[in-house]
GUNU-824958 format. One record per residue (C-alpha): x, y, z. Coordinates in Angstrom, 1 decimal, always signed. Last residue first. Example, Ala and Ser with C-alpha at 12.3 -4.5 7.8 and 13.67 -1.06 7.14 Angstrom:
<pts>
PT +13.7 -1.1 +7.1
PT +12.3 -4.5 +7.8
</pts>
This chain:
<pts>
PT +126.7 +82.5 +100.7
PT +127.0 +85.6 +102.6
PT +123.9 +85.4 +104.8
PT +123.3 +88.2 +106.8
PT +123.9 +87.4 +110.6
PT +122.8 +91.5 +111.5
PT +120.6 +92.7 +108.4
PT +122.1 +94.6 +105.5
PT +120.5 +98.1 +105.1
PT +120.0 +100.5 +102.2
PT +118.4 +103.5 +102.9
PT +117.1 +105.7 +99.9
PT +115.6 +108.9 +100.4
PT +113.2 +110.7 +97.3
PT +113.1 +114.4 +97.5
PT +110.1 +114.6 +95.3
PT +109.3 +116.8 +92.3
PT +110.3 +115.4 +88.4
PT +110.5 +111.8 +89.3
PT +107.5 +111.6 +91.6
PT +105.8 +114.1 +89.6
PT +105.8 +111.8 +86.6
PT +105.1 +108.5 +88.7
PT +101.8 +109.9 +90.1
PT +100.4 +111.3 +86.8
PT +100.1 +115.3 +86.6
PT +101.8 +115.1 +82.7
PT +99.3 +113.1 +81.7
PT +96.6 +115.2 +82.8
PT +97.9 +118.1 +80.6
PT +97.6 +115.7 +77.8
PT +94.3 +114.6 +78.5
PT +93.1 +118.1 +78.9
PT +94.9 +119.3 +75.5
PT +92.9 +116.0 +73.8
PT +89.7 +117.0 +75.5
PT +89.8 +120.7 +74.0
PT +90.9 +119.3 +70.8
PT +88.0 +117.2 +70.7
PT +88.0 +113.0 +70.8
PT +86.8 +110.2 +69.2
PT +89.0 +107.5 +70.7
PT +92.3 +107.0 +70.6
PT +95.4 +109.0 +72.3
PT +98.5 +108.6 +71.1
PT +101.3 +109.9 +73.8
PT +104.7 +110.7 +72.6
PT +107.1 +110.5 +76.0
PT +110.8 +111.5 +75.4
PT +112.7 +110.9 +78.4
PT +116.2 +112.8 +79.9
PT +118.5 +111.8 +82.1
PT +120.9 +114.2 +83.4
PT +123.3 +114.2 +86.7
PT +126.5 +114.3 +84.6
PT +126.3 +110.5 +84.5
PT +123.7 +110.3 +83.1
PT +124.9 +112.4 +80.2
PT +123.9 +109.7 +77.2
PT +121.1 +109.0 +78.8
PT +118.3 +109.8 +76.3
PT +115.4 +107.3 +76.7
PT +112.4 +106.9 +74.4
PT +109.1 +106.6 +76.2
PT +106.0 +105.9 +73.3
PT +102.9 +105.5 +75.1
PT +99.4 +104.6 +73.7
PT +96.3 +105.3 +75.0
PT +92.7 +103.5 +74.3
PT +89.1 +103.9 +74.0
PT +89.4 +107.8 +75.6
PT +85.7 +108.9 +74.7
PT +85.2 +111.6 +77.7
PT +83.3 +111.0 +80.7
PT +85.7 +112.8 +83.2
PT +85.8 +109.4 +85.3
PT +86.4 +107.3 +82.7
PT +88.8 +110.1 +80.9
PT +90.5 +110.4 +83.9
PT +91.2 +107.0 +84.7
PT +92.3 +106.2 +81.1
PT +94.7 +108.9 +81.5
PT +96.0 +107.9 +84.6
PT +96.4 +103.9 +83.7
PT +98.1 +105.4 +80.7
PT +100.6 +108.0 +82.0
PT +101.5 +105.8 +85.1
PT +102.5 +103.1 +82.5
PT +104.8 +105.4 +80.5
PT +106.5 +106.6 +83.8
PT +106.8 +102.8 +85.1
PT +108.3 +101.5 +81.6
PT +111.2 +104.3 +81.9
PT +112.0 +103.0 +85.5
PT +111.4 +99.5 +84.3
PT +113.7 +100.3 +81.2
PT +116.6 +101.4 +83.8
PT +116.1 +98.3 +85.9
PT +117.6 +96.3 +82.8
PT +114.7 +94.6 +81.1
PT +114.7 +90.5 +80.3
PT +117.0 +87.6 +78.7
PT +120.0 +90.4 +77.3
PT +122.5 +87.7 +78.7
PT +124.6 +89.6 +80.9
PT +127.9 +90.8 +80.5
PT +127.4 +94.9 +79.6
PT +127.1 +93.7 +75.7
PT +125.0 +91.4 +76.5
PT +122.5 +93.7 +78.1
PT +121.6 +93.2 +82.2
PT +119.4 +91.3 +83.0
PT +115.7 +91.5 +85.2
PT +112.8 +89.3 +86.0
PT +109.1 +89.7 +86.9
PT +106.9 +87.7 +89.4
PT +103.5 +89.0 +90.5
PT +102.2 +87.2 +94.0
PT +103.6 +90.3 +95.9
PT +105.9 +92.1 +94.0
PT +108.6 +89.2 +93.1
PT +111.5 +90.5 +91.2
PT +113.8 +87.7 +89.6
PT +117.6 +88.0 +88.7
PT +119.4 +87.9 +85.8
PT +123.7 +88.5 +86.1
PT +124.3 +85.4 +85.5
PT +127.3 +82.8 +87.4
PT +125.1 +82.2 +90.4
PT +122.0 +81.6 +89.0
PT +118.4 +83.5 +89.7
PT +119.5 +86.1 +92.4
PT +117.0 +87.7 +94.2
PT +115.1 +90.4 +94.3
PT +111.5 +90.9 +96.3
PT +108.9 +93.8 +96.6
PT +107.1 +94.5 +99.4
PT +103.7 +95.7 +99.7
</pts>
């Protein structure tokens, strides 16, 4: 899988994101000189976690055999020290279904053991940026 950005217009700040055949766009906020037309790559990091959290869960329960109809992810973002190295998000998780304590405490325990979660909270992630010999500057 590879995933795409370019440039929509020269003067904007928006730009598309292919991954494969999907097609998404990002901005930047008004305020910051964009045009506030789609999410900032900060919201598609927050979006990612909450998504992880509901494809797992609904996984789990399918697989587990409990009553999960639906799950429902609230991520609010703190990042008012991001720049001091801390950035902090606030999942609330409503499950819904008919569901027992005991399998709401093992859905939420499973929520936290999604793929995206332990990414951010437990990998040494490396990021190499290249720009190819002959790169186009125009």
């Amino acid at each position: 899988m590879t995933i795409t950005v370019n440039t929509v217009s020269a003067e904007g700040f928006r730009h598309s994101v292919k991954i494969d055949d999907l097609e998404l766009f990002t901005d930047v906020p008004a305020a910051a000189g964009g045009e506030g037309t789609a999410p900032e790559p900060h919201d598609y990091f927050d979006a990612a976690l909450g998504a992880c959290k509901a494809l797992t869960l609904k996984m789990y329960a399918k697989k587990k055999d409990i009553p999960l109809t639906g799950v429902g992810v609230d991520v609010k973002r703190d990042n008012s020290e991001e720049q001091k190295g801390k950035y902090v998000l606030h999942v609330t998780l409503t499950l819904k279904g008919v569901l027992t304590d005991t399998q709401r405490e093992e859905l939420l325990r499973v929520a936290d053991r999604c793929p995206i979660h332990k990414l951010m909270t437990t990998s040494d992630v490396t990021i190499e940026t290249h720009a190819p010999q002959g790169f186009d500057s125009q």
